[in-house]
C-alpha positions in Angstrom: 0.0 0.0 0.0 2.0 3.1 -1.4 2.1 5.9 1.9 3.5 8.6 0.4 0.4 10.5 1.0 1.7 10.6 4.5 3.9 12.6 3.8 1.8 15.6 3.0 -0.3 14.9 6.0 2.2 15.2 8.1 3.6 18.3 6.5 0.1 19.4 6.8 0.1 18.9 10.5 3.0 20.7 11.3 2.3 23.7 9.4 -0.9 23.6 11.3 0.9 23.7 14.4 3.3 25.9 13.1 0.3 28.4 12.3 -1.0 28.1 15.8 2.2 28.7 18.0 3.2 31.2 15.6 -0.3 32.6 17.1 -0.5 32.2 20.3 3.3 33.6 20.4 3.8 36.5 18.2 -0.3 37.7 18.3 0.1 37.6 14.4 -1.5 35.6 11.7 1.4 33.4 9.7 1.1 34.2 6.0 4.2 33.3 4.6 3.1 35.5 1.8 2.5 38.5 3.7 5.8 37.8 5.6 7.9 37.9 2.3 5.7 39.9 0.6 6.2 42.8 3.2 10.2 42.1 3.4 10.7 43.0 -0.5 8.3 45.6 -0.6 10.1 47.4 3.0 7.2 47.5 5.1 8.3 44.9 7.4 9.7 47.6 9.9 11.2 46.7 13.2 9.8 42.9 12.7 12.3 42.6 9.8 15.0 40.1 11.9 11.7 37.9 12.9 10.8 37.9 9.3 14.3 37.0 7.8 14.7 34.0 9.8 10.8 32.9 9.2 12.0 32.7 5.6 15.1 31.4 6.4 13.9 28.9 8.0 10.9 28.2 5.4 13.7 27.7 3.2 16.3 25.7 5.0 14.4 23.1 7.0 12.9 21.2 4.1 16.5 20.9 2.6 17.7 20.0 6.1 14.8 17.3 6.2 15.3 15.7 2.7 18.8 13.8 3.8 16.0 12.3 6.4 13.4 10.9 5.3 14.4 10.9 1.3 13.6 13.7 -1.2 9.9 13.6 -2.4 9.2 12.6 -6.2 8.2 15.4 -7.9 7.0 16.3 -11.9 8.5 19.8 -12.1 10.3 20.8 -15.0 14.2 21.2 -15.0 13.6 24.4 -16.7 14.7 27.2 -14.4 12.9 30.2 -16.5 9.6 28.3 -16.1 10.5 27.9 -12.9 11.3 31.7 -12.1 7.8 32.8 -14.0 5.7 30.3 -12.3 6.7 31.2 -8.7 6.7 35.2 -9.7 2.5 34.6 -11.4 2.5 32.7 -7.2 3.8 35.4 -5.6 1.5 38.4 -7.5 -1.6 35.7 -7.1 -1.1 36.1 -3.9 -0.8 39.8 -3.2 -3.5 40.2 -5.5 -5.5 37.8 -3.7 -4.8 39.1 0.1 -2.5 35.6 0.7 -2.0 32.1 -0.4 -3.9 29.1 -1.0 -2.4 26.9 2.4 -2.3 30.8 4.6 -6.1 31.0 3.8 -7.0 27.9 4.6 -4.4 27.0 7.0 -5.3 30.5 9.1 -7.6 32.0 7.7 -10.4 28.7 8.3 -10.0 28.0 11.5 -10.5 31.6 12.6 -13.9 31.0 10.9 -12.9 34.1 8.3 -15.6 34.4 5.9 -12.8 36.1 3.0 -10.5 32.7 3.6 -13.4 30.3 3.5 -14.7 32.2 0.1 -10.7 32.3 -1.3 -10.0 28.6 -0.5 -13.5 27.4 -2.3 -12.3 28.9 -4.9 -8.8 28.3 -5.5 -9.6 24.3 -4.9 -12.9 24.8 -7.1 -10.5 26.3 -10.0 -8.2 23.6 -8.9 -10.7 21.1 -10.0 -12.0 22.3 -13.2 -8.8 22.6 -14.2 -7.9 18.8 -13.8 -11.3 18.4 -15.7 -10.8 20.6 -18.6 -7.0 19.0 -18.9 -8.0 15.8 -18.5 -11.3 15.0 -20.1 -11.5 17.8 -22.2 -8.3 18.6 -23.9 -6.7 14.9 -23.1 -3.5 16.6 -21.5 -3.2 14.8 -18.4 
């Protein structure tokens, strides 16, 4: 029975409790959008260490992790230019969208937030049709 599912899950889980110590600590909501988002614009003011070594962090413990428990297949291109586009259309999706897909449904849910619960419907809504249209329509998947 193939587990690699479990991997997400647990990801899942500790970003959850990630989101809620991050929380209870700094009194904050932890949008790793917003967090970068407000480091390369310059409004992250006198939280700019905190911020640094959020992303840091965001960035270093998975490649920390990897030697651990084995580096996750994945179906991304090699090509580094597709690569740079696709996270830059992510990172203006996001601003333009007030966060990201996992901060609104990560922190945005639970907090019963009537913008996250409308934003995640519809990013996993859009999600879907477009595994439909690629799949059964246009035979691309």
């Amino acid at each position: 029975m193939p587990i690699e599912w479990l991997y997400g899950a647990a990801g899942g889980v500790m970003i959850g409790i990630a989101a809620a110590i991050f929380l209870l600590a700094n009194g904050r909501i932890m949008g790793a959008s917003g967090i970068l988002g407000s480091v390369v614009d310059g409004t992250a003011g006198r939280s700019l260490s905190e911020k640094l070594v959020f992303i840091a962090a965001l960035v270093a413990v998975p490649g920390l992790a990897a030697p651990l428990i084995g580096r996750a297949a994945t179906h991304a291109t090699g090509s580094v230019a597709v690569l740079v586009v696709a996270g830059l259309a992510v990172g203006i999706g996001t601003r333009l969208a007030g966060g990201c897909t996992s901060g609104h449904g990560v922190c945005g849910i639970p907090r019963l937030s009537v913008r996250s619960i409308v934003a995640t419907l519809i990013y996993v809504g859009m999600g879907a049709l477009t595994v439909l249209l690629a799949r059964h329509v246009l035979g691309l998947i």
